[in-house]
C-alpha positions in Angstrom: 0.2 9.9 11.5 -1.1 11.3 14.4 -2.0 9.0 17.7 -3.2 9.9 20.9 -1.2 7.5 23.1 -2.7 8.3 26.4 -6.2 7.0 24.8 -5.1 4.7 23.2 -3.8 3.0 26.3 -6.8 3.7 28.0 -8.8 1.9 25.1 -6.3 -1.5 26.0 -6.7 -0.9 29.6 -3.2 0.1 29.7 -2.3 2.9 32.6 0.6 4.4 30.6 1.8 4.5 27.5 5.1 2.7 28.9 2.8 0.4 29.4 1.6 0.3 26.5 4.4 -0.1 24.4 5.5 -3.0 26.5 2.4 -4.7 26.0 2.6 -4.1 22.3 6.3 -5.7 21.8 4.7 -8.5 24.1 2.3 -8.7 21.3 4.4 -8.4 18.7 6.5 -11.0 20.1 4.0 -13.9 20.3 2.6 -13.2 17.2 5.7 -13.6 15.0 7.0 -16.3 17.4 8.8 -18.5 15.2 9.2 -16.7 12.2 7.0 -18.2 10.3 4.3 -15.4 9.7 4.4 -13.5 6.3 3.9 -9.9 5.3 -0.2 -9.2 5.4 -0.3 -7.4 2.1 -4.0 -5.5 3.3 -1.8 -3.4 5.8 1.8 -3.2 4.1 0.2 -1.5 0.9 -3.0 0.4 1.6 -3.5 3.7 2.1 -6.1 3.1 4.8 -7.6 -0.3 6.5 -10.9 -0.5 8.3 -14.4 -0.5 8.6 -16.4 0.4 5.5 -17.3 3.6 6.8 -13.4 4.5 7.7 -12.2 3.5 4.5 -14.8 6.2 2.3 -14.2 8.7 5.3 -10.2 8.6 4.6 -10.9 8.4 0.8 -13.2 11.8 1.0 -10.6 14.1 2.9 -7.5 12.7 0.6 -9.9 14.3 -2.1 -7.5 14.6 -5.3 -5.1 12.2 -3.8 -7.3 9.4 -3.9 -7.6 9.3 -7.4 -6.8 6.0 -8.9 -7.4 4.1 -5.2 -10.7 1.9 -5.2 -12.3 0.4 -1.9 -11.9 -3.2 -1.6 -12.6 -5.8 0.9 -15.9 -6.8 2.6 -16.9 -8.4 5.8 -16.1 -6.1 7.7 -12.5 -5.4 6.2 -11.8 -2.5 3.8 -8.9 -1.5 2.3 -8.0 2.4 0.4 -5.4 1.4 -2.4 -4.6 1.4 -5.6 -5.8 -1.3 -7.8 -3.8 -4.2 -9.1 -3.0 -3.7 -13.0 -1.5 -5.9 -15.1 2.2 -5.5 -16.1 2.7 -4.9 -19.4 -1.5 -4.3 -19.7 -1.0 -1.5 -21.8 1.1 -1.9 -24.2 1.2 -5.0 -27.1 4.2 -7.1 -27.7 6.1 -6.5 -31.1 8.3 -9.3 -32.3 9.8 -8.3 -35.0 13.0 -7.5 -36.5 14.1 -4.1 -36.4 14.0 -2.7 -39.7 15.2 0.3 -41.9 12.4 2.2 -40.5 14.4 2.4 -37.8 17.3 3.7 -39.1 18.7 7.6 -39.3 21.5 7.9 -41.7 23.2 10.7 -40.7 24.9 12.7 -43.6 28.6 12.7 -41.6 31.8 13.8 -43.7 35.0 12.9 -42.2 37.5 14.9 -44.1 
């Protein structure tokens, strides 16, 4: 990832990006205060997070690589990832002893 630190800053109203960063950990800082937050699964596992417009941008110039990742959210919030499938989805239990058709008899010769 790319970011132009120097406008980012200037976007916060930060002078440097010294600055910067120490108002980030600040942030940081107040907002896991205790330790009680928990992991925000829209940032930790998508590919990209934004407006709707961002989202279908970042989807377009991945091109092959977004194959298989949906655009999901709404008000406002939209997230690039892959969907959610069910473990096991594909494939059908078989309980059931495992029987002679299992079973390779090898023709061995100990001499």
């Amino acid at each position: 990832m790319l970011i132009d630190y120097e406008m980012l800053a200037g976007l916060f109203g930060n002078g440097s990006y010294e600055q910067l960063r120490s108002s980030h950990k600040g942030w940081v800082e107040e907002y896991l205060g205790n330790g009680a937050k928990e992991r925000q699964d829209e940032w930790t596992s998508s590919i990209a997070v934004g407006s709707k417009s961002f989202v279908e941008t970042i989807k377009e110039r991945l091109g092959f690589k977004a194959i298989g990742r949906d655009i999901q959210g709404g008000d406002g919030a939209y997230q690039l990832r892959e969907s959610a499938a069910l473990y096991g989805a594909h494939f059908k239990a078989e309980k059931r002893v495992i029987g002679p058709e299992n079973t390779y008899f090898w023709d061995l010769r100990i001499e």
